[in-house]
C-alpha positions in Angstrom: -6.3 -5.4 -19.6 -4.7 -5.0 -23.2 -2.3 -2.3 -24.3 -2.3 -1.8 -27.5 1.3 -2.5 -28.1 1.8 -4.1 -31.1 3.3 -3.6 -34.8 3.8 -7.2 -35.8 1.6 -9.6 -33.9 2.4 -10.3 -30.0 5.5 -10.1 -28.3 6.8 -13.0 -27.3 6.2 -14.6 -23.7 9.3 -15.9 -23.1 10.3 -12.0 -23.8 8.0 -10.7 -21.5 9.1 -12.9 -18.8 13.0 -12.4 -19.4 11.8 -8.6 -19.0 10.2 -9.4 -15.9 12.2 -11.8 -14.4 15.6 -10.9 -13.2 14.3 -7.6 -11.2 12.7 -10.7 -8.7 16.2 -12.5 -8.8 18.0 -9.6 -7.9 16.2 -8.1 -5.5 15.9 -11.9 -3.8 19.9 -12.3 -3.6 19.4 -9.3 -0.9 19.4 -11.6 2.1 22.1 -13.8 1.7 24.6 -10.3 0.0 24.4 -8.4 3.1 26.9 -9.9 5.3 29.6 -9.8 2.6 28.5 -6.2 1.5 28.5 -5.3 5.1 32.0 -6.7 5.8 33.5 -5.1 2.3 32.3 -1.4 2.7 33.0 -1.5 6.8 29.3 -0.9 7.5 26.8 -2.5 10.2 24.6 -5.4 9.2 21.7 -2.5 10.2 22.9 -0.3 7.6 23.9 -2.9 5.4 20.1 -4.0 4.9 18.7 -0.4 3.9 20.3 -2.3 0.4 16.5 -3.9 0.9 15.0 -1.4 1.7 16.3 1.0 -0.8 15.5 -1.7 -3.3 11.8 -2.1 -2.5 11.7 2.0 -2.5 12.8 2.2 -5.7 10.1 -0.8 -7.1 7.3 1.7 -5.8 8.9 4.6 -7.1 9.6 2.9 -10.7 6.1 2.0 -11.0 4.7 5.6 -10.6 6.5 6.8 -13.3 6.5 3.8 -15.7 2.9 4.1 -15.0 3.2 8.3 -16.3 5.1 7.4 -19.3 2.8 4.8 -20.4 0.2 7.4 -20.0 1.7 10.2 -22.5 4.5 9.1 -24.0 4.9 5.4 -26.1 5.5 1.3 -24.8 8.6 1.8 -26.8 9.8 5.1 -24.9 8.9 3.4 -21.7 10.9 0.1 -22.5 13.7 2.2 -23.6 14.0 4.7 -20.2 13.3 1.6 -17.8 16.5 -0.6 -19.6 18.6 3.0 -19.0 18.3 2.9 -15.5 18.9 -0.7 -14.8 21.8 -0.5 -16.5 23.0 2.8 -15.2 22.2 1.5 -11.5 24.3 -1.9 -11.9 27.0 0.7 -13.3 26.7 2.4 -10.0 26.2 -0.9 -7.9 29.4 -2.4 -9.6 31.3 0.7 -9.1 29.7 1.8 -5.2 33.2 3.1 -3.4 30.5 3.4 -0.1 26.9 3.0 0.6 25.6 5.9 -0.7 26.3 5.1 -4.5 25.4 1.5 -3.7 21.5 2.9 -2.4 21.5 5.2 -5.3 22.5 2.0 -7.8 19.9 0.1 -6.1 17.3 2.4 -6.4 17.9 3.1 -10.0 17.8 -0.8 -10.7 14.7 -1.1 -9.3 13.1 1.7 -10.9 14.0 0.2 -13.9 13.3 -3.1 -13.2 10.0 -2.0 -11.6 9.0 -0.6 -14.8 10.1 -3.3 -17.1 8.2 -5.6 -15.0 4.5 -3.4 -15.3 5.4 -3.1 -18.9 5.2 -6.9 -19.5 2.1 -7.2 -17.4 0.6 -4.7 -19.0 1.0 -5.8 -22.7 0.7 -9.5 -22.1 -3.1 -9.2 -23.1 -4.6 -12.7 -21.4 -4.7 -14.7 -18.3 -2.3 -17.5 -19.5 0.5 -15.3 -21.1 0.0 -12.5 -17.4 0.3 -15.9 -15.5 3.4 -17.2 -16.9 5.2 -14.0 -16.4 4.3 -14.0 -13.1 4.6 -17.5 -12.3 8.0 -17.2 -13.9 9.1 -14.1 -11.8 8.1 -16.0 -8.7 10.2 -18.7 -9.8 13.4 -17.1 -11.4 13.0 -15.0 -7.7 13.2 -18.4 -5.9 16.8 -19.3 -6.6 17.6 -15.6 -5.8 19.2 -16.5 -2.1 21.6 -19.7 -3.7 22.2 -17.4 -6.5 23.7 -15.0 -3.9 25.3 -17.0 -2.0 27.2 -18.6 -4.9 28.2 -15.5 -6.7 29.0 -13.7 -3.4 31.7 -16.5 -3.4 33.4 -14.2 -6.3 31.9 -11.4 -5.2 28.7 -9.6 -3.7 28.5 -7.2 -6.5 27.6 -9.7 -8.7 24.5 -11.1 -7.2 23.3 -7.7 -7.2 23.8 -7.0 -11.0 21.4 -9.5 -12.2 19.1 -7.4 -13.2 20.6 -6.3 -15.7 19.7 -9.9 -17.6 16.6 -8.3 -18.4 18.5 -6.4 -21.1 18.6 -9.5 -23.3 15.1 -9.0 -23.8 14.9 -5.6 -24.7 15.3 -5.6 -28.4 13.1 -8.5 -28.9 10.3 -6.3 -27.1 11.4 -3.2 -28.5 10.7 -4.6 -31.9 7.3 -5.7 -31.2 5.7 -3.0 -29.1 4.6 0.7 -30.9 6.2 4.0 -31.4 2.6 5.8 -30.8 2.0 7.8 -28.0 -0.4 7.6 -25.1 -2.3 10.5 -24.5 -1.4 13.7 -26.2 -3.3 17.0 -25.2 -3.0 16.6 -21.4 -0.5 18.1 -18.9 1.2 16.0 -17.1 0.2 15.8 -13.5 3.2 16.8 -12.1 1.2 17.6 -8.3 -0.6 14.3 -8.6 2.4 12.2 -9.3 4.5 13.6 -6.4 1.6 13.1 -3.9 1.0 9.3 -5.2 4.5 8.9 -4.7 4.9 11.0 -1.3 2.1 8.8 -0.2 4.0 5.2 -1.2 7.5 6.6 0.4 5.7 7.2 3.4 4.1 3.6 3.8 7.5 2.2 2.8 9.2 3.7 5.6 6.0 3.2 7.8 7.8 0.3 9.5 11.0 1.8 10.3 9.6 5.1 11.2 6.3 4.6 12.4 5.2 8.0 13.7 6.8 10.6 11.6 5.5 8.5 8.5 2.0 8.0 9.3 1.8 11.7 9.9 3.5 11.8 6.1 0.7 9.9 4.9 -2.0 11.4 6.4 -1.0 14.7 5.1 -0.1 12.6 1.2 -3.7 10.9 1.5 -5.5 14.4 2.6 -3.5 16.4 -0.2 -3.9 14.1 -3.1 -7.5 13.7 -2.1 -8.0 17.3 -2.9 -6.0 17.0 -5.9 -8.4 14.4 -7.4 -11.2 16.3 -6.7 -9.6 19.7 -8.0 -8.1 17.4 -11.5 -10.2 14.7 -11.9 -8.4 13.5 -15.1 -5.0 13.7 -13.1 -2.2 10.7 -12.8 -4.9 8.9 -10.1 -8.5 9.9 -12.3 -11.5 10.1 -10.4 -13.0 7.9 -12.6 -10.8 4.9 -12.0 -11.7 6.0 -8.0 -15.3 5.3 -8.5 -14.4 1.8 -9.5 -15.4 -0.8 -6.8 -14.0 -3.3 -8.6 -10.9 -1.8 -9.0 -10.7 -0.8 -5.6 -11.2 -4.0 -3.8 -9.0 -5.9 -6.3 -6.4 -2.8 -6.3 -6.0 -3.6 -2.2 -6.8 -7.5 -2.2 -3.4 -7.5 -4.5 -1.5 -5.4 -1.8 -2.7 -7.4 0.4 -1.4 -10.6 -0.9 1.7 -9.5 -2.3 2.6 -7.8 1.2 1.6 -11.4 2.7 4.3 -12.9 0.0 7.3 -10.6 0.8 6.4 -10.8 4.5 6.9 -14.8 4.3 9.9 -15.0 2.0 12.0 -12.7 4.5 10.4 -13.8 7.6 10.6 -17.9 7.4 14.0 -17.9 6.5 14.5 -16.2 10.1 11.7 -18.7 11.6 14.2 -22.0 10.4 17.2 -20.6 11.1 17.7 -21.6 14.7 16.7 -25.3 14.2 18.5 -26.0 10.7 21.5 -25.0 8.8 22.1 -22.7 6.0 21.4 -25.3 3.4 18.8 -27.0 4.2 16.7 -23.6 4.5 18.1 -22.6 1.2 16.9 -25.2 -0.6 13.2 -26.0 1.2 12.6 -22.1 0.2 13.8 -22.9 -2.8 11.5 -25.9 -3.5 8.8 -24.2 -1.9 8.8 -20.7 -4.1 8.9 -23.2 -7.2 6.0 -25.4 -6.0 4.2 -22.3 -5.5 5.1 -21.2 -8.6 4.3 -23.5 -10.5 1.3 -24.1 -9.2 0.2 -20.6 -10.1 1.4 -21.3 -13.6 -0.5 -23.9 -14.2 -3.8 -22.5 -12.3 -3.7 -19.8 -13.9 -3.8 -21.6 -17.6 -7.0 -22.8 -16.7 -8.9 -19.9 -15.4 -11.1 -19.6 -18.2 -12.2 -23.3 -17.7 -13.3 -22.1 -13.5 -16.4 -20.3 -12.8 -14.7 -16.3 -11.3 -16.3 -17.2 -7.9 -13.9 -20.5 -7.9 -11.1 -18.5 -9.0 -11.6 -16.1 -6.5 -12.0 -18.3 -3.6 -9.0 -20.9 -4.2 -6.4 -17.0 -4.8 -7.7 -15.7 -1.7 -8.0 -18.7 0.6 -4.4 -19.6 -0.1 -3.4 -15.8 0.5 -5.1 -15.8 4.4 -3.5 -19.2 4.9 -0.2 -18.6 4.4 -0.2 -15.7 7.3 -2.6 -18.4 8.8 0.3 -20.7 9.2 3.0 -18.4 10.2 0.6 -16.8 13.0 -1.2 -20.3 14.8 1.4 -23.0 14.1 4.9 -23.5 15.4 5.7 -26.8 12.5 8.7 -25.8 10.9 7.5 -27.3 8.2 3.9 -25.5 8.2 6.1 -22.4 8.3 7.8 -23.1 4.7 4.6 -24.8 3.0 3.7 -20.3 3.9 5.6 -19.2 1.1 4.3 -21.8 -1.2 1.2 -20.9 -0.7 2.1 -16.9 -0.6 3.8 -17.2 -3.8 0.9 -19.3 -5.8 -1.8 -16.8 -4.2 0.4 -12.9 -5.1 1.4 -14.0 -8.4 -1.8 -15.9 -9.7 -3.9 -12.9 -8.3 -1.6 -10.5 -10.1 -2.2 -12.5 -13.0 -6.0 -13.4 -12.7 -7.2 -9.7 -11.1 -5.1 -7.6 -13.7 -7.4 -9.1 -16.6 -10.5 -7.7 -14.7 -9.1 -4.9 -12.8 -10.4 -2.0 -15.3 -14.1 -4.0 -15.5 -16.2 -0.9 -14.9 -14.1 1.7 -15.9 -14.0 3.9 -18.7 -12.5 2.2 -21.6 -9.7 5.5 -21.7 -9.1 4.8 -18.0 -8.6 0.9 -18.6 -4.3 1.0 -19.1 -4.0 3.7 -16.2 -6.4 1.2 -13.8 -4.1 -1.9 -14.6 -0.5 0.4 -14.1 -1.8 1.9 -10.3 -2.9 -1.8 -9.5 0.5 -3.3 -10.6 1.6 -0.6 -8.7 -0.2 -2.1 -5.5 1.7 -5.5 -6.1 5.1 -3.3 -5.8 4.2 -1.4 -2.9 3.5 -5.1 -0.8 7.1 -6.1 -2.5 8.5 -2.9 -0.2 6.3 -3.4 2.6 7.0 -6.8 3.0 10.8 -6.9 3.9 10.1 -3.4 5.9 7.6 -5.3 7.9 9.5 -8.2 8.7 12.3 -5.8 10.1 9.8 -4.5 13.2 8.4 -8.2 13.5 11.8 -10.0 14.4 
């Protein structure tokens, strides 16, 4: 999984994770924003939460092109465009007059913070360092709702500008990672990029808009189908395609990380008729963090666990958090879900990305690990979308 990144020796991991981090905290302040947003800008709560949604399209979005520009231009180009937009969309978010400029600021955050975030993944290089960004994003994210609820005290624009605290970090990586570029020769697959993201808009909005997006998919899935078989060597190569490995780990991972988003917006709903504001705040909180942590230090240890022992403890925590949520009515079953849907997303990201590109070409090994980060951001916009139809 390593990207050949560096000048001067590794970057940092307490770098990488300040990269990776606050996107998770800002996005995570979401839930507790909207009613002041809502109330400030003399909008509907409904309209109030495309914020999320918007969001979560933009993560999906971000990740197709970061995954581009790591492809044919350099880590240090990449790094560089990603920190523009985050700071051009809390520009917007901090200046939104109406909802329209506050979507469009949102998006562009989380493009940016989308990218920042496969960037650090991709140029961690081993389990441990993948595991404590990860297990670190899960737990920065996990005081994201007090975080917003405190600084929506001052004012709700705030909560939503935290991403921009991943630009602390973006000298410090910018002095570590290279100038060279990625491929040079190719065109850039301008049709094969559109269709990819086409395809993820359309299972984004699947929730919402069930009918009129499925039929958006279809049409995405048919055309990019024909696109890889046209331009094998295109933004999704036929190569990485013929990859079972990457193909069951690529949707295991959107699997769990739908799972994750799905609990952290849906038991919050689950509590809230049976105990206050507070007390929910902080059991998610201390849940996310046990989860968290538990990933962080599972995942230091991987190397020590035969890969069938691995596999078995990610995935049977990811099918019992839904587990939980679907057979048991125990409130606190229901937050001991996100525990376990936190450790099992962001261990597997961590674990899976180190053997994602197994059986690919070696050429194809940085584009396999950017589309299967890209899987963990598509469950991070399905997951809130999902949890709208369910409640």
């Amino acid at each position: 999984m390593v990207t050949s990144v560096s000048r001067s020796g590794r970057v940092p991991v307490l770098g990488l994770a300040l990269l990776a981090t606050p996107t998770a905290l800002s996005a995570n302040t979401t839930t507790t924003v909207i009613p002041g947003l809502a109330h400030e800008l003399g909008i509907s709560t409904a309209d109030a939460t495309w914020t999320a949604t918007a969001f979560g399209w933009g993560t999906v979005i971000g990740a197709v092109v970061t995954a581009t520009l790591l492809r044919i231009r350099s880590v240090r180009t990449t790094v560089a465009v990603n920190a523009v937009l985050v700071l051009l969309g809390t520009v917007l978010v901090l200046l939104a007059p109406h909802l329209s400029v506050l979507l469009a600021g949102r998006v562009a955050q989380a493009m940016g913070g989308s990218g920042l975030v496969i960037v650090a993944v991709s140029v961690a290089g081993t389990t441990r360092r993948t595991g404590a960004i990860t297990a670190g994003t899960g737990l920065v994210g996990a005081f994201g709702p007090l975080a917003g609820a405190a600084l929506s005290e001052v004012s709700w624009r705030l909560p939503l500008s935290l991403s921009l605290l991943a630009l602390l970090a973006v000298p410090v990586v910018l002095g570590r990672v290279s100038a060279e570029r990625g491929a040079t020769g190719h065109q850039v697959d301008v049709l094969g990029i559109a269709l990819v993201a086409g395809l993820v808009s359309a299972l984004v909005l699947v929730p919402r808009f069930p009918v009129p997006a499925l039929i958006v998919a279809a049409v995405a899935i048919a055309l990019l189908g024909l696109r890889i078989r046209m331009h094998p060597d295109g933004f999704v190569p036929r190569a990485v395609l013929r990859s079972r490995v990457f193909l069951v780990l690529t949707a295991a991972m959107c699997a769990l990380s739908t799972s994750y988003f799905v609990a952290l917006y849906l038991v919050p709903r689950l509590l809230e008729s049976q105990w206050p504001a507070s007390r929910i705040g902080a059991t998610i909180l201390v849940t996310l963090a046990v989860g968290s942590v538990a990933s962080l230090l599972f995942t230091r240890y991987t190397t020590y666990l035969r890969p069938s022992v691995v596999r078995v403890v990610i995935l049977g925590a990811g099918a019992l958090a839904p587990a939980l949520l679907v057979v048991t009515s125990s409130l606190g079953a229901y937050a001991a879900a996100t525990s376990f849907a936190i450790f099992a997303a962001t261990a597997g990201l961590a674990w899976f990305a180190t053997k994602v590109g197994k059986d690919v070409p070696p050429e194809r090994t940085v584009t396999a690990v950017n589309l299967f980060t890209l899987s963990y951001q598509l469950g991070g916009a399905l997951g809130p979308a999902l949890v709208t139809v369910i409640v």
